[in-house]
DONU-825306 format. One line per field, with one value per residue (C-alpha): residue number from 1; x, y, z. Coordinates in Angstrom, 1 decimal, always signed. Each point is the difference from the previous one (the first is absolute). Layout:
! DONU-825306
n = c(NUM|...)
X = c(X|...)
Y = c(Y|...)
Z = c(Z|...)
! end
This chain:
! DONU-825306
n = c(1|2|3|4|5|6|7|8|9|10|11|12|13|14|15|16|17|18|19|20|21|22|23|24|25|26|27|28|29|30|31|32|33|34|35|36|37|38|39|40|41|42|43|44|45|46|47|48|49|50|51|52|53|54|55|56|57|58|59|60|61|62|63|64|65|66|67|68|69|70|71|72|73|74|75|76|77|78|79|80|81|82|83|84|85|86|87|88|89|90|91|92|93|94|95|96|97|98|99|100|101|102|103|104|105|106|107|108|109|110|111|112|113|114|115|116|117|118|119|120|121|122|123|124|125|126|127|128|129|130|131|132|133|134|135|136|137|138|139|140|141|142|143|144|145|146|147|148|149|150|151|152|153|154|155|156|157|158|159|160|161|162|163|164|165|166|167|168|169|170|171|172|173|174)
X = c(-16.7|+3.6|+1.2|-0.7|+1.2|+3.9|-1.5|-1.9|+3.0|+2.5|-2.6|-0.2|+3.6|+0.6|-2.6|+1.7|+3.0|-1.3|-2.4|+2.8|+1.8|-2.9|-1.3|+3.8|-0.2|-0.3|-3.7|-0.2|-0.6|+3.4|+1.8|-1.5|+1.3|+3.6|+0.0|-0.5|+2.4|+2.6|-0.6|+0.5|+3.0|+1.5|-1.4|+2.3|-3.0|-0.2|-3.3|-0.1|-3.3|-1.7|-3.2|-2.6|-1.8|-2.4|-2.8|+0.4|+0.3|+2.3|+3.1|+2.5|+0.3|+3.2|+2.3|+1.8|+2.7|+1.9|+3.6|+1.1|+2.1|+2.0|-0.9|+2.0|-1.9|-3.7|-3.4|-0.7|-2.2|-3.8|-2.3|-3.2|-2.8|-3.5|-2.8|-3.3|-1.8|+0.2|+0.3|+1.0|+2.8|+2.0|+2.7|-1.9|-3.5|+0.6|+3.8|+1.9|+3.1|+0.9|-0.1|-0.1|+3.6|+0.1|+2.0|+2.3|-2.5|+1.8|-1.0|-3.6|-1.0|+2.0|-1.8|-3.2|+0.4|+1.4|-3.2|-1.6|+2.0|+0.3|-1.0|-4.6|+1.7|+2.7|-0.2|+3.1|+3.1|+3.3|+2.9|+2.4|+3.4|-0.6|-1.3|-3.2|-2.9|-3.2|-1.9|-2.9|-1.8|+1.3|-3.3|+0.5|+2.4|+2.8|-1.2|-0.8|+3.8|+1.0|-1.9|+1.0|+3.5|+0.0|-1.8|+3.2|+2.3|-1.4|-1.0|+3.1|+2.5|-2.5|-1.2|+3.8|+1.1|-3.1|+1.2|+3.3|+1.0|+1.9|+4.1|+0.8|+1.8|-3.0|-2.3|+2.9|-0.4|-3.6)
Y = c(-17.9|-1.6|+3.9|+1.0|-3.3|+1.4|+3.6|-1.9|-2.1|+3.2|+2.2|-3.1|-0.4|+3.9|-0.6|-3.0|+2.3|+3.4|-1.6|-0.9|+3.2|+1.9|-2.1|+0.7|+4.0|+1.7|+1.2|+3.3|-1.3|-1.1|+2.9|+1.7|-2.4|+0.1|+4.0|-0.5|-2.3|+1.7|+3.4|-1.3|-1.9|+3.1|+1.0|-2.4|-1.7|-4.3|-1.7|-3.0|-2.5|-1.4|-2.2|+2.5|-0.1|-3.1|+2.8|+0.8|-3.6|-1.4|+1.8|+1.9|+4.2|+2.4|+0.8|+3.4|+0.2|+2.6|-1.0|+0.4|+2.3|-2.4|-3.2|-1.0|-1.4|+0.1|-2.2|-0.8|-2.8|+1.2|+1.3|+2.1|-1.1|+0.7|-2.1|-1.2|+2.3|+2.7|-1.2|+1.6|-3.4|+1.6|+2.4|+2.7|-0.7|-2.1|-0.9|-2.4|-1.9|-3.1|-2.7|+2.0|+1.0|+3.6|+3.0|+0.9|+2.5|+3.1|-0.4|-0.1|+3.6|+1.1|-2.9|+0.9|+3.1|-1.7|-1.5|+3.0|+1.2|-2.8|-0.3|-1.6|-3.1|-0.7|-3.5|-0.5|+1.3|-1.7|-0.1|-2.4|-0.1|+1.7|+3.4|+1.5|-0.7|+0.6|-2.7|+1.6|-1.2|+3.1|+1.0|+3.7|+0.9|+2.4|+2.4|-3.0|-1.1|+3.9|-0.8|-3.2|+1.3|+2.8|-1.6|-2.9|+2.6|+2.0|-3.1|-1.8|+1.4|+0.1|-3.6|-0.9|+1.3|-1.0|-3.7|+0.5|-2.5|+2.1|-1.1|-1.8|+2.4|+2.0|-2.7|-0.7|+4.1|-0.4)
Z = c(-53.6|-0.8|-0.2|+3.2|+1.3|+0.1|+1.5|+2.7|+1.1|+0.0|+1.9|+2.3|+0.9|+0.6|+2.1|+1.7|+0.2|+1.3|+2.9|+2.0|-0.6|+1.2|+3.2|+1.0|-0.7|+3.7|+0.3|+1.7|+3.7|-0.4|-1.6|+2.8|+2.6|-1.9|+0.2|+3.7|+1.0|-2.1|+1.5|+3.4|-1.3|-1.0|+3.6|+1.4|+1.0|-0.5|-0.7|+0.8|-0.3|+2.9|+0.5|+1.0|+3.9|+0.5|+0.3|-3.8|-1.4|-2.8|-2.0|+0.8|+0.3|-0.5|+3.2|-0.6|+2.9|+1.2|+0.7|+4.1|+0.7|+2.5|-0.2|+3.5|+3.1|-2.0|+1.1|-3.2|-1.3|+1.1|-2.5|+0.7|-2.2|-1.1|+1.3|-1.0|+2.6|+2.3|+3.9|+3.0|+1.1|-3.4|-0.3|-1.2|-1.6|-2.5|+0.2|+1.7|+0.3|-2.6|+3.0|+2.4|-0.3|+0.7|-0.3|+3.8|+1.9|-1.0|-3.3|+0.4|-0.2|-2.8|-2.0|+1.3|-1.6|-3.2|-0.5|-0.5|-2.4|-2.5|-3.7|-0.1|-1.0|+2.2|+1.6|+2.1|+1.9|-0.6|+2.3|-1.0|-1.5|-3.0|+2.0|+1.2|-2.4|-1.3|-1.8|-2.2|-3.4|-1.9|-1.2|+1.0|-3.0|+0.4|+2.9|+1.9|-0.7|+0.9|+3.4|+0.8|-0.5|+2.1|+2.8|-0.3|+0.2|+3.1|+1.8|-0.6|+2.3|+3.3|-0.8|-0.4|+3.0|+2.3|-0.6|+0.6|+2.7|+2.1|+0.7|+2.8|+1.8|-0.5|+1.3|+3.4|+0.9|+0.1)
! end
């Protein structure tokens, strides 16, 4: 027994040594994750964290934004969010506004026809100072990604200028 003493110890502290090591290693969820965020960083794309909608419980999902164009004179600050259940007092089905802040009026069709076109597993929509946004649990992969992207960048634009607060002259000749 007294010889396998020194092999039991040395096995045990490699063992000691590599656990660490290897609870630290990136499992493949989050390779996955890291290949998404870095293709929409090299989109030009941030991701930034936020606490999911109330409807979906705890944690936090991705927000991929797409930069505004012109970021001058914009109601930003209301967010359009999934909810527990469908009901005809929402937005549209099952979305409505974070607090009841919502989007100016113009805005309200183009995003209406956003929702359609989202990724299953998109949660919210983002305007704030970062850009125009989609929150979503990035279970969809890469064509989900190639969706989500291309909806940003078509919706974008009309979003961007449907809260435009007009300039005052503008507002004086009306």
């Amino acid at each position: 027994m007294s010889g396998w003493l020194p092999l039991i110890i040395i096995l045990f502290a490699v063992a000691l040594v590599l656990g660490p090591v290897m609870w630290l290693k990136p499992n493949q969820r989050d390779r996955r994750l890291a290949k998404l965020r870095g293709s929409a960083a090299k989109s030009g794309m941030p991701v930034q964290m936020l606490k999911l909608p109330a409807a979906l419980g705890e944690g936090t999902a991705a927000v991929y934004y797409n930069r505004w164009g012109d970021s001058r004179r914009l109601q930003l600050g209301w967010v359009l969010e999934l909810q527990r259940m469908e009901h005809d007092m929402h937005f549209a089905g099952r979305w409505d506004w974070r607090k009841g802040r919502a989007a100016p009026q113009p805005a309200w069709e183009p995003l209406r026809q956003l929702l359609d076109q989202l990724p299953r597993d998109a949660c919210a929509i983002v305007a704030n100072e970062n850009g125009f946004g989609i929150q979503w649990q990035e279970t969809g992969g890469d064509s989900a990604f190639s969706r989500l992207e291309a909806t940003l960048n078509e919706f974008r634009p009309r979003i961007e200028e449907a809260i435009r607060q007009p300039k005052p002259e503008e507002v004086e000749r009306e």
